[in-house]
C-alpha positions as CSV (number, residue, x, y, z in Angstrom):
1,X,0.5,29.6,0.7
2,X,2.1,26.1,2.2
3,X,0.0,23.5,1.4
4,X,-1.7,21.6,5.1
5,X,-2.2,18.8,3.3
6,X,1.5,17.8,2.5
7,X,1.3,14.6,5.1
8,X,-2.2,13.6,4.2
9,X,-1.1,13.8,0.4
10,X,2.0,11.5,1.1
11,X,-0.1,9.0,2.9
12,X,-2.7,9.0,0.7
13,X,-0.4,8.1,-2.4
14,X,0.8,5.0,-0.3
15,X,-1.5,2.9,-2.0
16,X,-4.6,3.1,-4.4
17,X,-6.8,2.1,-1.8
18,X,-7.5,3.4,1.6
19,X,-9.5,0.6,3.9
20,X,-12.5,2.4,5.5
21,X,-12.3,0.3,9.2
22,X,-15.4,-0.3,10.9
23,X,-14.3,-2.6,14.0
24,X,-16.6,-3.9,16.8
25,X,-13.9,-6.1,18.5
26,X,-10.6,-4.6,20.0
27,X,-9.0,-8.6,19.2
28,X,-9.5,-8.2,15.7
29,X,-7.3,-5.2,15.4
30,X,-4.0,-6.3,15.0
31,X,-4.5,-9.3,12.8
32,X,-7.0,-7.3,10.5
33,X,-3.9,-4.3,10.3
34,X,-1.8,-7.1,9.7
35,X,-3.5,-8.9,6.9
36,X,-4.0,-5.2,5.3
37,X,-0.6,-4.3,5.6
38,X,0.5,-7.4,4.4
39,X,-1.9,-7.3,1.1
40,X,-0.4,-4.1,0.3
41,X,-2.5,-1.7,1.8
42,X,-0.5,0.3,4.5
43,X,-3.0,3.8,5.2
44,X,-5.4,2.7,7.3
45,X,-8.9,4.5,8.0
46,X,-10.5,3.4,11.2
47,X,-13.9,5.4,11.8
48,X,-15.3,6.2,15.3
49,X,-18.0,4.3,14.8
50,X,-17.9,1.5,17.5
51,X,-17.1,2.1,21.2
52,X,-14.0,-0.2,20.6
53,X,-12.8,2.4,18.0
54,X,-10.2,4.3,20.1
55,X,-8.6,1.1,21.1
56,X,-8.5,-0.3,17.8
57,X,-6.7,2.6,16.4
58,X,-4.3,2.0,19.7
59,X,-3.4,-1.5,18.7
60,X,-2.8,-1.1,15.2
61,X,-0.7,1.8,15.3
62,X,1.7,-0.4,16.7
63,X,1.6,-2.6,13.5
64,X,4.9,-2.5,11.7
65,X,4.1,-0.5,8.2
66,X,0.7,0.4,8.8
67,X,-0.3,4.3,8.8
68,X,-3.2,4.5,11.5
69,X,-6.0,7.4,11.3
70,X,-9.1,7.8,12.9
71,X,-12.1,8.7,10.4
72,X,-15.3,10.2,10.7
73,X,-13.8,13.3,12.8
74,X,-16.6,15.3,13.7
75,X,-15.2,17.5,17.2
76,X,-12.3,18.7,18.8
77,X,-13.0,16.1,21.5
78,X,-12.6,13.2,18.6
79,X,-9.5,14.7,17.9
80,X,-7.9,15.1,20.9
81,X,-8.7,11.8,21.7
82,X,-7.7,10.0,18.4
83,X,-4.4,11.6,18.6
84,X,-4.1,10.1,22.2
85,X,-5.1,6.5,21.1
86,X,-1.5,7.1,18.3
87,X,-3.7,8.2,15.0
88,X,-1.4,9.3,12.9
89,X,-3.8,11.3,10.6
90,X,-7.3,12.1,10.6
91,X,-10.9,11.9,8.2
92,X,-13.6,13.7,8.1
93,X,-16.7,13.7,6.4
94,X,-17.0,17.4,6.2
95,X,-15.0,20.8,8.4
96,X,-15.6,23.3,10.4
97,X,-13.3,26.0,11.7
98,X,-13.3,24.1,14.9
99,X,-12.2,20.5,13.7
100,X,-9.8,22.3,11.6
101,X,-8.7,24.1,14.4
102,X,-8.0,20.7,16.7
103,X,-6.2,19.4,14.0
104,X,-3.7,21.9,13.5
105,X,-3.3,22.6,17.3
106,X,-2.9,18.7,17.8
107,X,-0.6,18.4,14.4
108,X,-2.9,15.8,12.8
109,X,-2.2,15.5,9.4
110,X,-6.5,16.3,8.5
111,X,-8.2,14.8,5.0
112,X,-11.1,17.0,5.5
113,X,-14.4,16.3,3.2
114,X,-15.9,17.9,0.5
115,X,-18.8,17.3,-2.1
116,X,-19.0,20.6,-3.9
117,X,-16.9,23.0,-5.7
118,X,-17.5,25.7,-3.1
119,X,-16.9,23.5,0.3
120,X,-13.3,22.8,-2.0
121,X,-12.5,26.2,-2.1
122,X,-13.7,27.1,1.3
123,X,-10.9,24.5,2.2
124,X,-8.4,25.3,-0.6
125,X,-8.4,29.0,0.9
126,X,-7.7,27.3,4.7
127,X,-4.6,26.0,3.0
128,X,-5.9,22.4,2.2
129,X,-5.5,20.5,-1.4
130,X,-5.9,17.3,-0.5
131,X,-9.5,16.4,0.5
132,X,-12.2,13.9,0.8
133,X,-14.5,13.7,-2.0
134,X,-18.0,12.0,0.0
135,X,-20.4,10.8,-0.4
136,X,-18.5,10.1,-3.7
137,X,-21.6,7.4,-5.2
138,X,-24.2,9.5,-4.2
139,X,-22.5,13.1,-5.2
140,X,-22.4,12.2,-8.8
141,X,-19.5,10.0,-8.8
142,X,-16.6,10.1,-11.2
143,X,-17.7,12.5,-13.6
144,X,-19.3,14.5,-10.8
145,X,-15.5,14.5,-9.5
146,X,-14.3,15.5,-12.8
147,X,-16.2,18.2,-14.3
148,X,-15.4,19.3,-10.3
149,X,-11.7,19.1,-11.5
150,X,-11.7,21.2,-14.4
151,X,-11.6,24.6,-12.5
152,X,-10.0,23.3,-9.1
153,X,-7.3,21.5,-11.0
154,X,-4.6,22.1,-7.9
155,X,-6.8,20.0,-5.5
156,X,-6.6,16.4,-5.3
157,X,-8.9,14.4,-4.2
158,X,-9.6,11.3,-2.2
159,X,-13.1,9.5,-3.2
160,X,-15.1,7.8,-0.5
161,X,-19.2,6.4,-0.2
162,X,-20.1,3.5,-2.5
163,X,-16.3,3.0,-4.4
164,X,-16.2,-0.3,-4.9
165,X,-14.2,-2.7,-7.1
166,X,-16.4,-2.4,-10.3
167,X,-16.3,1.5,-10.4
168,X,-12.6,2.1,-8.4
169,X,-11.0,2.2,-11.7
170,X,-13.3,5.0,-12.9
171,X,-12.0,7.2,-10.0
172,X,-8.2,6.1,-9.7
173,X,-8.6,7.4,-13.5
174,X,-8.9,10.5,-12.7
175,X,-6.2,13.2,-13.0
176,X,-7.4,14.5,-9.3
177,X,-7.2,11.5,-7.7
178,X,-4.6,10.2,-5.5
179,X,-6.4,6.9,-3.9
180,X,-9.9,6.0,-3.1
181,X,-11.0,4.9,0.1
182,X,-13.3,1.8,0.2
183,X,-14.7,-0.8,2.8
184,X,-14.8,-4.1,0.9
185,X,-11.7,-4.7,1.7
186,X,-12.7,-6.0,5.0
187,X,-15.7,-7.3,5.3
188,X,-17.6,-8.3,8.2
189,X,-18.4,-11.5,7.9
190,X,-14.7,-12.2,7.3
191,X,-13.9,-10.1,10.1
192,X,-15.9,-11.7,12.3
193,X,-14.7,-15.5,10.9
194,X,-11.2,-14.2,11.3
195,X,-10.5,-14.5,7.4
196,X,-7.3,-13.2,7.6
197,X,-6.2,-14.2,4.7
198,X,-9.1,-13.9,2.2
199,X,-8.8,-10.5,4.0
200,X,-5.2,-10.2,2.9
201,X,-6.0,-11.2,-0.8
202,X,-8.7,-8.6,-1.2
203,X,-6.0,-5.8,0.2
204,X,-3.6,-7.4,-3.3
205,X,-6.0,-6.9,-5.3
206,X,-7.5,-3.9,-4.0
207,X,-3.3,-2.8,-4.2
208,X,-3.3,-3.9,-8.0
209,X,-5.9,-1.2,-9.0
210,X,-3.8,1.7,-9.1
């Protein structure tokens, strides 16, 4: 079978870390990509969380060397209209035939979640090998993810949900891991103070870990 994840792979293995974007205000889009981007960290995960969501993912997809998506994908509606607003993948914290089915019909590269062996081969056997592992703290964490490893070996996996800089290391560590997908990276009150390059420094280091 021809792997559906062969976009979402390459993205994912841009960098170690994948920002997890929760943006109120449209104006901090394009400096925030920016200062991402320019730390190192080009795969961007924007979740429709905030009514400015859509437009955010509008204005940074015109960032030079950023990869946009839209996260937290839960209908065909959200992906319809993430594809509109230029996402260039999408995240979600689970699947469902029907989100699956939106993706493929709009050609959105999908990183679709998982937290147990079975939801993995439900999606392994829908063609995908590159998924979500969430909520990665609160499903057992690394070794949760690797004892989940042992007899899925083909699927890789993306960690998201309480990764942080003091355990990142323990997932990138992992043979089925590609990159981990974190939120420290930008925090709010730097967001909000328009810390752009404090911003920027995290995204080096946060580059560094792989």
């Amino acid at each position: 079978m021809v792997s559906k994840s062969t976009r979402a792979r390459e993205i994912c293995a841009l960098a170690p870390i994948v920002p997890v974007l929760v943006v109120d205000d449209v104006a901090h889009a394009t400096p925030l990509a920016q200062a991402l981007v320019s730390g190192g960290l080009p795969a961007l995960e924007v979740t429709l969380r905030t009514p400015a969501a859509l437009d955010v993912i509008h204005a940074m997809s015109q960032v030079p060397g950023g990869v946009v998506g839209a996260g937290t994908l839960m209908t065909p509606d959200d992906v319809h209209a993430a594809k509109a607003a230029g996402a260039q993948f999408g995240v979600s914290p689970g699947a469902t035939d029907a989100l699956i089915a939106a993706c493929e019909a709009e050609d959105l590269p999908l990183l679709p979640g998982a937290a147990t062996a079975s939801e993995a081969m439900r999606l392994l056997e829908a063609g995908y090998d590159m998924l979500k592992f969430f909520p990665a703290e609160a499903s057992g964490g690394a070794p949760a993810l690797k004892a989940i490893g042992a007899p899925l070996p083909q699927i890789s996996f993306c960690p998201t949900g309480g990764v942080s800089p003091s355990n990142a290391q323990s997932y990138l560590s992992l043979s089925n891991v590609v990159c981990a997908g974190g939120s420290w990276v930008a925090p709010k009150d730097k967001v909000q103070a328009g810390d752009w390059a404090g911003i920027e420094a995290l995204a080096r280091d946060a580059a560094a870990l792989g």
